[in-house]
C-alpha positions in Angstrom: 18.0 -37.1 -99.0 21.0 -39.7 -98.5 21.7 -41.4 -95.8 25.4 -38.8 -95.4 23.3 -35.9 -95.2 21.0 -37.4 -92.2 23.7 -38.2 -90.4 25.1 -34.8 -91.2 21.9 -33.3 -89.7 21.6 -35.6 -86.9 25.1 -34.3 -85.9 24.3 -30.8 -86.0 21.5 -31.2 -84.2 23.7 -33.1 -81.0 26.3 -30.6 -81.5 23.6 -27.3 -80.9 22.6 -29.0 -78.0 26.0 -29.5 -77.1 26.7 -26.0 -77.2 23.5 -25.2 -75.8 24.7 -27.0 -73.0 27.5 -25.7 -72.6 26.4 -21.8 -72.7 23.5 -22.8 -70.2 26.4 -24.9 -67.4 27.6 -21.7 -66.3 24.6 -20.2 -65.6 22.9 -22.8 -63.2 26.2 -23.2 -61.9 26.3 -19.7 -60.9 23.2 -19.6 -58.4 24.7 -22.2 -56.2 28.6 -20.6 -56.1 29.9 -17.8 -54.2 27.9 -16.6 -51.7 24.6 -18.5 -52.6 23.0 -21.3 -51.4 20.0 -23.6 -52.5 17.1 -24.3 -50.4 14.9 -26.8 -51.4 11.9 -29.5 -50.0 8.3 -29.7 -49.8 6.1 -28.7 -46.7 2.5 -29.2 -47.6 1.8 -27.2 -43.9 3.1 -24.4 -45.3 1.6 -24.1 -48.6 1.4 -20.6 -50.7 3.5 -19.2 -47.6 6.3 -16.8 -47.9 9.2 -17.4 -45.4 11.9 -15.0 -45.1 15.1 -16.5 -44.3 16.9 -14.2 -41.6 20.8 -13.6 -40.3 22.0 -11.8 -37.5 22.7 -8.1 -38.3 24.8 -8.0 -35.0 24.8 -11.0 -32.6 25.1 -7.9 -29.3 21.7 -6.7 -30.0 20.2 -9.2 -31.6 19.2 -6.9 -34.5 18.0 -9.1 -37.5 18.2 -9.3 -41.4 16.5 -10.8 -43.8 18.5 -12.1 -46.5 16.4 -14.0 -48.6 12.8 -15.3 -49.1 11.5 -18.9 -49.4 8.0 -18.9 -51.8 6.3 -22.4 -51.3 3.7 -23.3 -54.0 0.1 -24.4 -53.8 1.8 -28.0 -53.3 3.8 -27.2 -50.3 6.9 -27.3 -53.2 9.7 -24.5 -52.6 13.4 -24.7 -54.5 15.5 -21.3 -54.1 18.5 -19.6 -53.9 19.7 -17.3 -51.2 22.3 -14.5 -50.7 24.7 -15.5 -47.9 26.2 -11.8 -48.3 29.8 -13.5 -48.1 31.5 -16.8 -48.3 31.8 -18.7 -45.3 29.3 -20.1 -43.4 26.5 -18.2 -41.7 23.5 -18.9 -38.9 20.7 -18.3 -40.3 16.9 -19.1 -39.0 13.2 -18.9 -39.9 10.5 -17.7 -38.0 7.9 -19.9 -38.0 4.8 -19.3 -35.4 5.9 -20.5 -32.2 9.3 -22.0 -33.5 12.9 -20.4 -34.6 13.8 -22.6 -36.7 17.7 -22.5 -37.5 20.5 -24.0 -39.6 24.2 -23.0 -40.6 24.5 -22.5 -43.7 27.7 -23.0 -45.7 28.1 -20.9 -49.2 27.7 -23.0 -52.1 26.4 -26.0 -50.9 22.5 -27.1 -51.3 20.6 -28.2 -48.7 17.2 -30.4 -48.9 15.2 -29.2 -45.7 12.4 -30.4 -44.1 10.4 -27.7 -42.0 8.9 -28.4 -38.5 5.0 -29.4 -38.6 3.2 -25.6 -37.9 2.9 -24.7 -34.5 0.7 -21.0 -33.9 1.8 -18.7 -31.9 -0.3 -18.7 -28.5 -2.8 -16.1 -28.9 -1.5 -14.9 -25.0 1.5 -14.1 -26.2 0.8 -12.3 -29.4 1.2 -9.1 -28.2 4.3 -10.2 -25.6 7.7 -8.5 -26.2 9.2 -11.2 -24.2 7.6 -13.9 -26.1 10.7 -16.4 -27.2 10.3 -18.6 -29.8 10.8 -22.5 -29.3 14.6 -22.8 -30.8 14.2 -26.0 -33.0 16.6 -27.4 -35.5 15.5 -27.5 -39.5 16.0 -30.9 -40.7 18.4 -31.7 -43.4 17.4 -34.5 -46.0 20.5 -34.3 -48.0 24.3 -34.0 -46.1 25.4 -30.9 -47.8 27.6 -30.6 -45.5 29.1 -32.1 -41.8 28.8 -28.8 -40.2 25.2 -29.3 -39.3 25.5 -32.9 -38.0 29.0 -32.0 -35.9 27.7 -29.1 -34.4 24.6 -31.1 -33.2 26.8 -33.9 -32.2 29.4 -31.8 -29.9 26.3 -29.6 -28.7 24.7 -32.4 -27.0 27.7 -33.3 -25.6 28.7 -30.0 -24.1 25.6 -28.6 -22.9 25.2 -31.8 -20.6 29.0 -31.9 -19.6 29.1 -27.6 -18.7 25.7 -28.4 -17.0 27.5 -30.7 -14.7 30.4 -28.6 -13.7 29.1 -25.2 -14.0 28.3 -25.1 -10.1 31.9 -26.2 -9.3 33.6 -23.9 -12.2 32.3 -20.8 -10.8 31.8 -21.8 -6.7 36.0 -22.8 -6.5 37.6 -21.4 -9.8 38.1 -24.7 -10.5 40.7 -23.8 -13.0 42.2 -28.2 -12.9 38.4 -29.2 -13.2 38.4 -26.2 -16.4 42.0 -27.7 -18.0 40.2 -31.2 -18.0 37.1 -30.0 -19.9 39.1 -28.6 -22.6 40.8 -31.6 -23.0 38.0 -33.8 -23.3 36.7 -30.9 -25.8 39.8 -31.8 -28.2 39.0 -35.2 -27.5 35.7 -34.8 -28.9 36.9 -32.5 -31.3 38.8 -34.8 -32.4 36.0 -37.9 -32.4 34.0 -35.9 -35.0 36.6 -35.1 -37.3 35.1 -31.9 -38.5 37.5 -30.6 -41.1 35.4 -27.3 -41.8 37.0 -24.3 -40.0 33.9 -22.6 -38.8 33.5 -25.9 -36.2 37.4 -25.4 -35.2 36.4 -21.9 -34.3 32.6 -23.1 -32.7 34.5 -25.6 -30.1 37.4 -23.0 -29.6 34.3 -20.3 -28.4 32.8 -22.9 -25.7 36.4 -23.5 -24.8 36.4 -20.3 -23.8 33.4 -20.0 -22.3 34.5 -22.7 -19.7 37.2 -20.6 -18.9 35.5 -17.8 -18.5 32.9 -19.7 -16.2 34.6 -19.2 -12.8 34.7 -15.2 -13.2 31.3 -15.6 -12.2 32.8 -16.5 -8.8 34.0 -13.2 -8.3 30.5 -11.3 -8.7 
């Protein structure tokens, strides 16, 4: 065989793979598009467990949906793909013993997670309708996204600034002491330079809830 036909060969063979390639892109492309997102991580404490992956159904009732599953191997190893249902961002959250564990999750994006150590259930409270779960944040190896981290950031902020004022808000319908919160909402709107929508529409919803504070006023 001469040395032209080797080469000939040897560029057949790159080119199939080529090809291969290229008919195989697509397809792996595919389950992280749309209305999918990746999940993946290791948590050894939760080895040969199935998680299911749930969403609000309707955020009035509370009802819940499970819109995906999350199979972790004998090695604590889990890498999968779930269903948003549409594009956008949703909140999802996993049940796990005493936590709720939660994240948003933004449609085609993948996120490297790392699962709270496992906390049982008390016993008590098994059989306890009224039983609530310890809400706890799933951590996030990889920024997939700012939404997580900006959410979190103005969070902490707000939670302790509408703790301070609430009294006040809804004693004196406060409505000066309401007009300065917003602002130093856009201010801090504005600090973490969130460009994704859904925050926008997150800060615009506790805007509203400080305006809506000193209603309670008139109960």
């Amino acid at each position: 065989m001469g040395s032209h036909e080797i080469i000939d060969i040897y560029l057949r063979r790159i080119l199939s793979i080529i090809l291969l390639l290229i008919v195989l892109l697509p397809v792996a492309t595919a389950q992280v598009t749309g209305n999918n997102v990746r999940l993946h991580g290791r948590a050894l404490q939760y080895a040969s467990h199935h998680i299911e992956v749930f969403v609000y159904k309707d955020y009035i009732t509370r009802d819940k949906v499970a819109i995906g599953v999350i199979d972790i191997d004998d090695n604590g190893k889990f890498d999968c793909v779930v269903d948003l249902q549409r594009e956008g961002v949703r909140y999802a959250f996993l049940e796990l013993g005493a936590y709720k564990a939660y994240i948003y999750l933004e449609s085609g994006k993948t996120y490297q997670i790392v699962l709270p150590p496992f906390k049982q259930r008390p016993d008590a409270d098994r059989f306890n309708p009224f039983y609530q779960q310890e809400l706890i944040e799933i951590g996030i190896v990889n920024e997939a996204s700012k939404l997580n981290i900006s959410i979190r950031g103005f969070e902490s902020w707000w939670h302790n600034m509408y703790a301070e004022n609430i009294s006040r808000l809804a004693r004196y319908n406060d409505r000066k002491l309401a007009d300065k919160l917003i602002l130093q909402c856009d201010s801090i709107e504005k600090v973490i330079n969130c460009s994704s929508p859904f925050f926008h529409d997150f800060v615009h919803y506790r805007k509203a809830q400080v305006y809506a504070t000193p209603r309670m006023g008139d109960v």
